[in-house]
C-alpha positions as CSV (number, residue, x, y, z in Angstrom):
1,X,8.0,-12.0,19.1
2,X,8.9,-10.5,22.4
3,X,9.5,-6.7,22.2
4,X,9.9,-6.1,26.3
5,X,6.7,-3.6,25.7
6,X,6.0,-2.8,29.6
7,X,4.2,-0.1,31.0
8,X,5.4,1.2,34.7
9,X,2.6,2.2,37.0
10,X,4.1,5.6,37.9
11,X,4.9,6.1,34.2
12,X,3.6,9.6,32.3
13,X,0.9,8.9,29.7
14,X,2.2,8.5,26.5
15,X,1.3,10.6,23.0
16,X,-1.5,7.4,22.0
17,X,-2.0,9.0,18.8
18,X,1.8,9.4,17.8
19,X,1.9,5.6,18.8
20,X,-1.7,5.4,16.2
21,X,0.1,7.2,13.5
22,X,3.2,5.4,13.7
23,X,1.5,2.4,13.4
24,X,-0.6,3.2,10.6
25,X,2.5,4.5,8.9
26,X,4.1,0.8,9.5
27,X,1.1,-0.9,8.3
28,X,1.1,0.8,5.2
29,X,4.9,0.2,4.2
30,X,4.1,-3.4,5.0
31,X,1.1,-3.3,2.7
32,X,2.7,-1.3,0.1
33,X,6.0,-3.4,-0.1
34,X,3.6,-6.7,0.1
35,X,1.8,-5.1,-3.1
36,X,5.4,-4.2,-4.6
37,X,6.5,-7.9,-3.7
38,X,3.6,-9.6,-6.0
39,X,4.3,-6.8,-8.4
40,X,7.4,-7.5,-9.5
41,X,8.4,-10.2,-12.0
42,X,12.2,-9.9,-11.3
43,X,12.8,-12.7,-8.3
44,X,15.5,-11.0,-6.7
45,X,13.8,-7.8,-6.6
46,X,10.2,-9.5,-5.1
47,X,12.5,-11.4,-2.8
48,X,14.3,-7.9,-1.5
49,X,10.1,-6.2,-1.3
50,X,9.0,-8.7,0.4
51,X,12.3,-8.9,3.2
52,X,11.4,-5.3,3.3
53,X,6.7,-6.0,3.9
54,X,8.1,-8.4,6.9
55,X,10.3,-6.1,8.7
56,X,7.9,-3.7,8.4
57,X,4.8,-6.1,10.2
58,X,7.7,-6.2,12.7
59,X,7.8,-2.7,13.3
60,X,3.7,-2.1,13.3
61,X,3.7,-4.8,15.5
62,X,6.0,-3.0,18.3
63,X,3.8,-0.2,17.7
64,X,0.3,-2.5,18.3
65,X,1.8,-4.0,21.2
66,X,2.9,-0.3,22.8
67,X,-0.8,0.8,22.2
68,X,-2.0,-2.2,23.7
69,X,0.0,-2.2,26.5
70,X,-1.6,1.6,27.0
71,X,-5.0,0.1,26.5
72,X,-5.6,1.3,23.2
73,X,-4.9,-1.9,20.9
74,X,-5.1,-0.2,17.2
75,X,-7.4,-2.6,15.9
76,X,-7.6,-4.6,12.3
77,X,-5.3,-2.9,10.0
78,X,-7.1,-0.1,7.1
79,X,-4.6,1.6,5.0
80,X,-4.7,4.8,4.7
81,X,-6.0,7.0,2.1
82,X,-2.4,7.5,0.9
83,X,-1.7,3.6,1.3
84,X,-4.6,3.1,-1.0
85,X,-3.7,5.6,-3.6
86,X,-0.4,4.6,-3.7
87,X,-1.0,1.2,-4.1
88,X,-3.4,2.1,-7.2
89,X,-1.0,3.6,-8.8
90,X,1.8,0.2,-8.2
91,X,-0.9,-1.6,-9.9
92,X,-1.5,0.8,-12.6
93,X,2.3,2.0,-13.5
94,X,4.4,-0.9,-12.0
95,X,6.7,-1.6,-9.5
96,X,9.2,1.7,-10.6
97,X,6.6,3.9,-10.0
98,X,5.7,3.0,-6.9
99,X,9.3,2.6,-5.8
100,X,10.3,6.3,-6.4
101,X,7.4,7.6,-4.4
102,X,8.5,5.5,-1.5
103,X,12.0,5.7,-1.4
């Protein structure tokens, strides 16, 4: 995928850890509508999560290839403490619950 990331020499310095956090926050939608896609037992709906998970990667991976392209690549993907607590409670309560606290 070609996103035209290019840096220009005379440039300012970006915010690097707006770009980190904006990634992270990509990564964890696409983790979090993955989880909602194998979730849900309605096709249409898993079909409609899962649409959602890819165009999310798409998104963190503008935001990987800006921090790279500043020579900070963001490194293998971790979610967050809020990713992983919300993706507990997904598996615990279903795909509703975890649908309202995203949306």
């Amino acid at each position: 995928m070609t996103t035209g990331v290019e840096v220009s020499p005379g440039s300012a310095r970006p915010d690097l850890a707006a770009f980190r956090e904006h990634w992270q926050d990509e990564s964890d939608a696409s983790y979090l509508y993955g989880i909602l896609a194998a979730l849900e037992p309605e096709a249409k709906r898993a079909g409609v999560f899962a649409r959602l998970r890819d165009i999310e990667t798409q998104h963190a991976v503008i935001w990987s290839q800006l921090l790279a392209a500043h020579g900070a690549p963001p490194g293998p993907f971790r979610p967050s403490a809020r990713g992983r607590v919300l993706a507990f409670l997904g598996r615990r309560f279903g795909t509703g619950a975890l649908v309202s606290l995203l949306l």
